[in-house]
C-alpha positions as a Markdown table, in Angstrom:
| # | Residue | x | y | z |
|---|---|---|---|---|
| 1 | Unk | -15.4 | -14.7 | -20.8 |
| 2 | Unk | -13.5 | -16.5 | -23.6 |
| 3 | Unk | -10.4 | -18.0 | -22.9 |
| 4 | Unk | -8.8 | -15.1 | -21.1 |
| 5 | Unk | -7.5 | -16.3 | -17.6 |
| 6 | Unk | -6.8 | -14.6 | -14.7 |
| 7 | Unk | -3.9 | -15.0 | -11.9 |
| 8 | Unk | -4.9 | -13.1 | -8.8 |
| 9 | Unk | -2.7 | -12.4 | -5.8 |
| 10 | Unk | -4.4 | -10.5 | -2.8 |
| 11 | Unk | -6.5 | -8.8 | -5.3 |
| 12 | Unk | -9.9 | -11.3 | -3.0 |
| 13 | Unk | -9.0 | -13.2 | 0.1 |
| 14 | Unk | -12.8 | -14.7 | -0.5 |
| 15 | Unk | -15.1 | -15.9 | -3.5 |
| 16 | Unk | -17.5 | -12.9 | -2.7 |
| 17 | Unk | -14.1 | -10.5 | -3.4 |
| 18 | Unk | -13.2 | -12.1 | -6.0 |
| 19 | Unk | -17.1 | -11.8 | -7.7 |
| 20 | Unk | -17.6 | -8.2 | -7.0 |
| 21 | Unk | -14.1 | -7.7 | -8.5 |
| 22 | Unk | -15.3 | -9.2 | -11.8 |
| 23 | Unk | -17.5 | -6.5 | -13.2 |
| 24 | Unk | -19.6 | -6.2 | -16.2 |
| 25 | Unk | -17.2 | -3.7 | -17.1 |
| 26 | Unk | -13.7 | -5.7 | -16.4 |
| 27 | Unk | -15.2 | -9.1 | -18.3 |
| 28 | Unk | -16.1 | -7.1 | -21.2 |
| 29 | Unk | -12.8 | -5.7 | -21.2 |
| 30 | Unk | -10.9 | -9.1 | -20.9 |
| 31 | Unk | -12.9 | -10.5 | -23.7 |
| 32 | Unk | -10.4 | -8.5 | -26.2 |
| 33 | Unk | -7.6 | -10.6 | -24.6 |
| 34 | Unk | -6.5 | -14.2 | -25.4 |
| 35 | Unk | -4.7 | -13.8 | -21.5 |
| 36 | Unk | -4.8 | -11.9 | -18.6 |
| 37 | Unk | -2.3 | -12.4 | -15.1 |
| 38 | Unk | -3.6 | -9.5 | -13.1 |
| 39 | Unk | -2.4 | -8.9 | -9.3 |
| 40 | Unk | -1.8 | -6.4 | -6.7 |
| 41 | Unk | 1.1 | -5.1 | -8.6 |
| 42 | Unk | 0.4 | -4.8 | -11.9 |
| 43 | Unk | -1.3 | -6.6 | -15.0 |
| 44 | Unk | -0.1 | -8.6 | -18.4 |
| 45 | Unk | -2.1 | -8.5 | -21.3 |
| 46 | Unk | -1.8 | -11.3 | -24.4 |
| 47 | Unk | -2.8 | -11.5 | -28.2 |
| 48 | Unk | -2.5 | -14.1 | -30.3 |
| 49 | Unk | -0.4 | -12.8 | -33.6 |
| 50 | Unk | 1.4 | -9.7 | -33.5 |
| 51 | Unk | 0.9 | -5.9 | -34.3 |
| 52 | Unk | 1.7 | -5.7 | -38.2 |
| 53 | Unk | 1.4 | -1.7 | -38.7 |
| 54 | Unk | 0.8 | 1.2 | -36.2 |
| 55 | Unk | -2.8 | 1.0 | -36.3 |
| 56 | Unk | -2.9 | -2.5 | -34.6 |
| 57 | Unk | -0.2 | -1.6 | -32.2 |
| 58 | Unk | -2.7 | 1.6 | -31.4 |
| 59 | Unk | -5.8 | -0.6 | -31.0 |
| 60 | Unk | -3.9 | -2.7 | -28.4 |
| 61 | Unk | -2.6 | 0.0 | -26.7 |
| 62 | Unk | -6.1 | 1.6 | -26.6 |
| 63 | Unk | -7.4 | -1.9 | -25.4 |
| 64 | Unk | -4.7 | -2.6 | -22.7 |
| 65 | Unk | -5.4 | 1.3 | -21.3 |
| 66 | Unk | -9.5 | 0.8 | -21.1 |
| 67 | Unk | -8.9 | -2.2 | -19.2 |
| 68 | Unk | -6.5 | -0.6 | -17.1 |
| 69 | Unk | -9.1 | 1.7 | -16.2 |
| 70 | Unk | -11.5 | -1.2 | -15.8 |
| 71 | Unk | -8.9 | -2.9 | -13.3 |
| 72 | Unk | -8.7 | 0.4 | -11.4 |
| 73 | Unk | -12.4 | 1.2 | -10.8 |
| 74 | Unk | -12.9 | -2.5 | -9.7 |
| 75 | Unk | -10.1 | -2.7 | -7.7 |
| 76 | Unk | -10.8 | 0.6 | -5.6 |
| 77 | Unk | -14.6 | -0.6 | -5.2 |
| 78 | Unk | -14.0 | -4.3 | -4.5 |
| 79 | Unk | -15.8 | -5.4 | -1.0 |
| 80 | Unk | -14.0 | -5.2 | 2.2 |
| 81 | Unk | -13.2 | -8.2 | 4.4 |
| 82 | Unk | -16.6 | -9.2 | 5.4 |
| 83 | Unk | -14.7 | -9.6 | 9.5 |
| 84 | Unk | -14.0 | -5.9 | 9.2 |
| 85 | Unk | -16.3 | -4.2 | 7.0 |
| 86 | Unk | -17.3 | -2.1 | 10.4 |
| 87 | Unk | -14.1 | -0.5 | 9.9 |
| 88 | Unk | -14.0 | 0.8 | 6.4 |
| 89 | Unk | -15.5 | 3.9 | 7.0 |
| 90 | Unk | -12.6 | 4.9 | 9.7 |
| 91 | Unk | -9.6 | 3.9 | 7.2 |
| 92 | Unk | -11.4 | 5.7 | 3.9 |
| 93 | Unk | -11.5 | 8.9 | 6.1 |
| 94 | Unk | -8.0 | 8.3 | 7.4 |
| 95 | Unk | -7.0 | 7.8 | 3.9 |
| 96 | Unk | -8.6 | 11.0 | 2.7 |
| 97 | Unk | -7.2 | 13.1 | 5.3 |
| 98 | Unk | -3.6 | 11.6 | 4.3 |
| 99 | Unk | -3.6 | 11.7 | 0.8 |
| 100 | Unk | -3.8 | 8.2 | 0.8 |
| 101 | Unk | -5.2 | 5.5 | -1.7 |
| 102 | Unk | -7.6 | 3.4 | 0.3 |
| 103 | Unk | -7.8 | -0.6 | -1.1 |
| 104 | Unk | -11.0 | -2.1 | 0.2 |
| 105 | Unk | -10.0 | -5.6 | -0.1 |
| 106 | Unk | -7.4 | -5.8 | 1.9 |
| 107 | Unk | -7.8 | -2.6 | 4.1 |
| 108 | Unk | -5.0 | -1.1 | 3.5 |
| 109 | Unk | -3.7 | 2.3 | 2.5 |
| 110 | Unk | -0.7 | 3.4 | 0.1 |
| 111 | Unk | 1.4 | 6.0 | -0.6 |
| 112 | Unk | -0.1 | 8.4 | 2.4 |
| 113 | Unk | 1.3 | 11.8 | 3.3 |
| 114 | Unk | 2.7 | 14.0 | 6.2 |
| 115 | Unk | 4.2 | 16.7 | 5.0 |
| 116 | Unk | 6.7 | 15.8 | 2.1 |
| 117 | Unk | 7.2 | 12.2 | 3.9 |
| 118 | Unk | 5.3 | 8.8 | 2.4 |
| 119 | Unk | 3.7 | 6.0 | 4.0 |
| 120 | Unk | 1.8 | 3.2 | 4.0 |
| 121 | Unk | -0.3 | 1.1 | 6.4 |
| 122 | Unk | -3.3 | -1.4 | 6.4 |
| 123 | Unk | -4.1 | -4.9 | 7.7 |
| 124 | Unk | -1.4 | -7.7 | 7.9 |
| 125 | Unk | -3.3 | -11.0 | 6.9 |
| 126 | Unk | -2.6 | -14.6 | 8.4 |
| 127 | Unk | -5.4 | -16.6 | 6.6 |
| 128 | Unk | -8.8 | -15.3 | 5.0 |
| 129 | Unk | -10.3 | -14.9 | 8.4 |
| 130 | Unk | -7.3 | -14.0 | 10.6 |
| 131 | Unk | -4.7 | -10.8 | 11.2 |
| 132 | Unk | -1.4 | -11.0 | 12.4 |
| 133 | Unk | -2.6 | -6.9 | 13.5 |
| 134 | Unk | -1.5 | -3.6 | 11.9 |
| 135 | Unk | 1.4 | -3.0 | 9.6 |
| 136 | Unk | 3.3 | 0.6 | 8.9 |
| 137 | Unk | 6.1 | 1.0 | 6.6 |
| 138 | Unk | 7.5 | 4.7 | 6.3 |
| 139 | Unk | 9.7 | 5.0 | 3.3 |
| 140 | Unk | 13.0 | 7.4 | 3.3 |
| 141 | Unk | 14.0 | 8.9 | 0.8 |
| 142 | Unk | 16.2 | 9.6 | -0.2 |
| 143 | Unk | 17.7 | 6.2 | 1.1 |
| 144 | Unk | 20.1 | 6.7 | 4.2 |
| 145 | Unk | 24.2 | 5.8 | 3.8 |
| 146 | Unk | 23.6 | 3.4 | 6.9 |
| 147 | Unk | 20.4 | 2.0 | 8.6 |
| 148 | Unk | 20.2 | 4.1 | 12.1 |
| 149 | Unk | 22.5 | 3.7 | 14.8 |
| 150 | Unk | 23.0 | 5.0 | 18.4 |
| 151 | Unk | 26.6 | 4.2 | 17.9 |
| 152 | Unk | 26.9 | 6.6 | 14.9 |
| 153 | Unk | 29.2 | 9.5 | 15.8 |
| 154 | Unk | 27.6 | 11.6 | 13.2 |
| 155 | Unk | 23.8 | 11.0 | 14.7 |
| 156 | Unk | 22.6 | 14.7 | 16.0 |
| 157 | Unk | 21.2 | 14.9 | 19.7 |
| 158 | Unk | 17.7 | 15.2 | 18.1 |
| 159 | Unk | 17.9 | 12.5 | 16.0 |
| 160 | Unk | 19.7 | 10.2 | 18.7 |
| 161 | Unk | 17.2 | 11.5 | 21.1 |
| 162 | Unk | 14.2 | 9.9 | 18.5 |
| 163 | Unk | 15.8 | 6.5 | 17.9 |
| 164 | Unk | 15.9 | 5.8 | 21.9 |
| 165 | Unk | 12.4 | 7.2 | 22.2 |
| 166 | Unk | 11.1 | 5.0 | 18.7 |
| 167 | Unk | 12.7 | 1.8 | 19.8 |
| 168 | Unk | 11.2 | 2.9 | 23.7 |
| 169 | Unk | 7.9 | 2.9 | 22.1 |
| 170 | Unk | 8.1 | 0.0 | 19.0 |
| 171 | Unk | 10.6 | -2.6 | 20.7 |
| 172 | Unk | 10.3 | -4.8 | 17.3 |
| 173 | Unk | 10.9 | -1.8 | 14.4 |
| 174 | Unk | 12.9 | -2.3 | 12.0 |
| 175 | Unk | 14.8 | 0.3 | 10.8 |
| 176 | Unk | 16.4 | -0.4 | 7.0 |
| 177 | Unk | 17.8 | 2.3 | 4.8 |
| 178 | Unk | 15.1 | 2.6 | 2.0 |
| 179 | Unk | 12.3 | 2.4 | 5.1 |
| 180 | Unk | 11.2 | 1.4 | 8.6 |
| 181 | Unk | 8.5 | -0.8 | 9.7 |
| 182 | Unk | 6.8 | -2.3 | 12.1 |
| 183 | Unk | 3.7 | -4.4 | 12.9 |
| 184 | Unk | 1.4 | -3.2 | 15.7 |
| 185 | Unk | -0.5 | -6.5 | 17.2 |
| 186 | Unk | -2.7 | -4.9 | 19.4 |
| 187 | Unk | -6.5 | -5.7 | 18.8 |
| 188 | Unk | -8.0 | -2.4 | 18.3 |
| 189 | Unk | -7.4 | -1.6 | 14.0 |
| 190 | Unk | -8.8 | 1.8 | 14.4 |
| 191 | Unk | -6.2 | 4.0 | 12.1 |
| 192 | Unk | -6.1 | 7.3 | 13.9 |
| 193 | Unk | -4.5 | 4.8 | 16.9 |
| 194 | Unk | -1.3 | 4.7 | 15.0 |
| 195 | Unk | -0.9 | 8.3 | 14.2 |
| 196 | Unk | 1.0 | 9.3 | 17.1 |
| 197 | Unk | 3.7 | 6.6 | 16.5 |
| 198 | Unk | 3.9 | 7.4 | 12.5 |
| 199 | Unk | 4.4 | 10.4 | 13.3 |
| 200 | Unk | 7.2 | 9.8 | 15.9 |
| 201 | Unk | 9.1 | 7.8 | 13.3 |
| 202 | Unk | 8.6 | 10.3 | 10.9 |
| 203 | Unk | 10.6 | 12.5 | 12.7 |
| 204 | Unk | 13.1 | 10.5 | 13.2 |
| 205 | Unk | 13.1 | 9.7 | 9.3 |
| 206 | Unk | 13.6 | 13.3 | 9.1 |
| 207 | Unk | 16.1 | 14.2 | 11.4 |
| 208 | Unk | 18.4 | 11.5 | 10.0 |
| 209 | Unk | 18.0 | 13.8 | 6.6 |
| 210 | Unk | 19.0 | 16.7 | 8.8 |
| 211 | Unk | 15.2 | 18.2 | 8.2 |
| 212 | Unk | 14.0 | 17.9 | 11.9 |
| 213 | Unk | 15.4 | 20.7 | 14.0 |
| 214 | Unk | 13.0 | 21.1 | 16.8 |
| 215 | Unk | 9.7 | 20.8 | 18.2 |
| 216 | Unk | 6.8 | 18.2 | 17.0 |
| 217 | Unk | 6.4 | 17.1 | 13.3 |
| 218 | Unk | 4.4 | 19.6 | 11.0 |
């Protein structure tokens, strides 16, 4: 590499990450840039000078966008947590079968589907080596006027009926009015285990938008 420079955040908890991250493909890519602050979020490019006519701008663009795609392909391929590499296989699947996008390095899945709802849900880390357990966020949207509340006069039996049963079954949730989350300590991080509780809270997510009538989620 040349003097291009990278910032990472989460994108490797470890060296070995971090290596298989860098790819043939990604240096090459960052070679065209005098700086680079790449993260979980997002990525800044820098030249030195500026773009004179429409044809530099273009070759920038076109630059910026191949390593974009670089970013991407390494990103989704980086190496798992060496600790839980056993369960990759088990949270790909469950990613597949939820419209998810799986990120190896941290285990984690985004933007994951039931039905029309979203949500997300992967490993919380302590340290490199160490998990505080599983964390869930289900995001409602649209955004609720209030966060939920058994006092609420206009609550429906169905949906008052869910938030005794969610807050039953996950003492420590936290329900906001963009999303609810929780973080499931116990030791076993086998995805499907959660499913059962998602889809409780989904429910309720619904029925707060007046979309859950009866009977189980579908």
């Amino acid at each position: 590499m040349r003097s291009s420079s990278i910032i990472t955040a989460d994108i490797g908890r470890s060296r070995a990450q971090l290596r298989s991250f860098l790819t043939s493909e990604v240096t090459a890519a960052l070679d065209w840039f005098e700086e680079v602050q790449a993260d979980d979020v997002g990525a800044r490019v820098a030249q030195r000078g500026g773009a004179h006519s429409v044809q530099q701008l273009d070759g920038f663009v076109a630059r910026a966008q191949v390593l974009l795609a670089a970013l991407a392909r390494a990103y989704e391929e980086i190496e798992p947590p060496a600790l839980y590499a056993s369960a990759v296989a088990a949270w790909r699947s469950f990613a597949q079968r939820h419209q998810g996008r799986f990120e190896p390095g941290r285990i984690y899945v985004h933007d994951a589907r039931m039905g029309i709802d979203r949500f997300s849900i992967g490993l919380a880390w302590v340290t490199e080596e160490k998990i505080a357990g599983i964390e869930v966020r289900i995001f409602v949207d649209p955004p609720l006027v209030a966060p939920p509340a058994e006092s609420d006069p206009a609550l429906s039996p169905i949906a008052r009926d869910l938030l005794r049963e969610v807050k039953q079954r996950i003492p420590d949730i936290k329900l906001g009015q963009e999303r609810f989350e929780w973080l499931d300590g116990e030791p076993s991080i086998e995805p499907a285990r959660i499913e059962p509780l998602i889809e409780l809270v989904l429910r309720l997510a619904r029925s707060m938008r007046g979309l859950e009538q009866q009977g189980p989620f579908r």
